[in-house]
N, C-alpha and C positions, 0 to 999 in steps of 0.2 A: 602259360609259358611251358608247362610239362608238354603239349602239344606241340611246340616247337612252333608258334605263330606267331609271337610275344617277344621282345625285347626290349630287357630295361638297364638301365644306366643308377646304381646306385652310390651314396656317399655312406659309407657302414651300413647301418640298417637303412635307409631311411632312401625311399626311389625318387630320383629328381630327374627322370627320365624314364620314357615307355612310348613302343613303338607295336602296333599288332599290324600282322599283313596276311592276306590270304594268297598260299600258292593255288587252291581253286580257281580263282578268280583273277588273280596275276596283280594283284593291288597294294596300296599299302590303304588300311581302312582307318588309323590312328596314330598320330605323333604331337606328344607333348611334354615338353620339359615345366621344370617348376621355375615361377618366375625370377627365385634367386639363383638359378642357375643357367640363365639363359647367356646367348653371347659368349658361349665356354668353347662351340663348337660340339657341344653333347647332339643335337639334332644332326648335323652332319656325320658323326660318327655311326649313330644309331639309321640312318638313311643308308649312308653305304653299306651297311653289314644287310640287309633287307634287300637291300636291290642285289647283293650278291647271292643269295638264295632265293630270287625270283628269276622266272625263266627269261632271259633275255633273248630266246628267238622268238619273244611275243611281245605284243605292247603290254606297259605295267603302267596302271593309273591309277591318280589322287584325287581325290574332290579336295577343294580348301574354298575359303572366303572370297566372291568376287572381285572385282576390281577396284571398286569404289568401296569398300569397307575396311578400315581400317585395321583392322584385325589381318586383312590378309597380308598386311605387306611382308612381314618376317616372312612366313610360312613360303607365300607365290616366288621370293626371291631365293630362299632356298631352292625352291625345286626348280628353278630355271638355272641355279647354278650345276646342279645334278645333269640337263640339258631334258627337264620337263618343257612341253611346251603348251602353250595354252589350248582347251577343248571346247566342248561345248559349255553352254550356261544351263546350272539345274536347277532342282531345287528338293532339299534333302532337310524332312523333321521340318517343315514348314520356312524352313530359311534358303534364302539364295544363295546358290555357291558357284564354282566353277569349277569341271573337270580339268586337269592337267593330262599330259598323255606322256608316258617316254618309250617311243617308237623303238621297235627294235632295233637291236644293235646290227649298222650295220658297216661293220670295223671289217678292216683287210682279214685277219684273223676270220672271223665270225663266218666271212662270204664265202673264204676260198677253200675252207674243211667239208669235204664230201662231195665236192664239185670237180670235175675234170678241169683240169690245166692244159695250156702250152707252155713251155719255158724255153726260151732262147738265151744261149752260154754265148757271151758277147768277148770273152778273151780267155784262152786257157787257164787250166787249173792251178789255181796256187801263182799266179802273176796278178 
């Protein structure tokens, strides 16, 4: 955490939440809440605060549990509410999993800073 790659979600002392993400690599590499606090919305808090310090004029990706394992349904539906979309099939530490991908951003914002325009003024100013 003193690295600044790490984010956790605590109840006083005690962490019911932790997120690590590499800006290297554009990823988030871990997200897990404690079972008594899940369904709080702790993961989605901790998900957007990472993805807003990863680079978004690049793709940023998850591995999570694939389709058929049980395990992945919270995590995959998470990240497709994020607008993750499904990648390739791996396989990571001996277990199947599935890459998620969230494609760059590519928002009016995002497209049109740094790029030349036309603008056409369609009725004068101030009417």
């Amino acid at each position: 955490m003193n690295d600044k790659r790490a984010l956790c979600v605590k109840n006083e002392q005690e962490i019911v939440g932790v997120l690590l993400y590499s800006r290297k690599y554009n990823m988030i590499c871990c997200l897990a809440v404690a079972p008594a606090y899940r369904k709080r919305g702790i993961a989605s808090i901790l998900l957007k605060e990472a993805l807003d310090k990863l680079d978004r004029d690049k793709d940023i990706t998850v591995s999570t549990f694939g389709g058929n394992d049980v395990k992945g349904i919270a995590p995959r539906k998470l990240y497709k509410k994020f607008g993750f979309e499904e990648g390739e099939l791996i396989e990571e530490f001996g277990y199947p999993n599935q890459k998620f991908v969230l494609h760059t951003d590519k928002s009016a914002d995002n497209v049109i800073i740094g790029r030349k325009v036309t603008v056409t003024v369609d009725r004068p100013l101030g009417r």
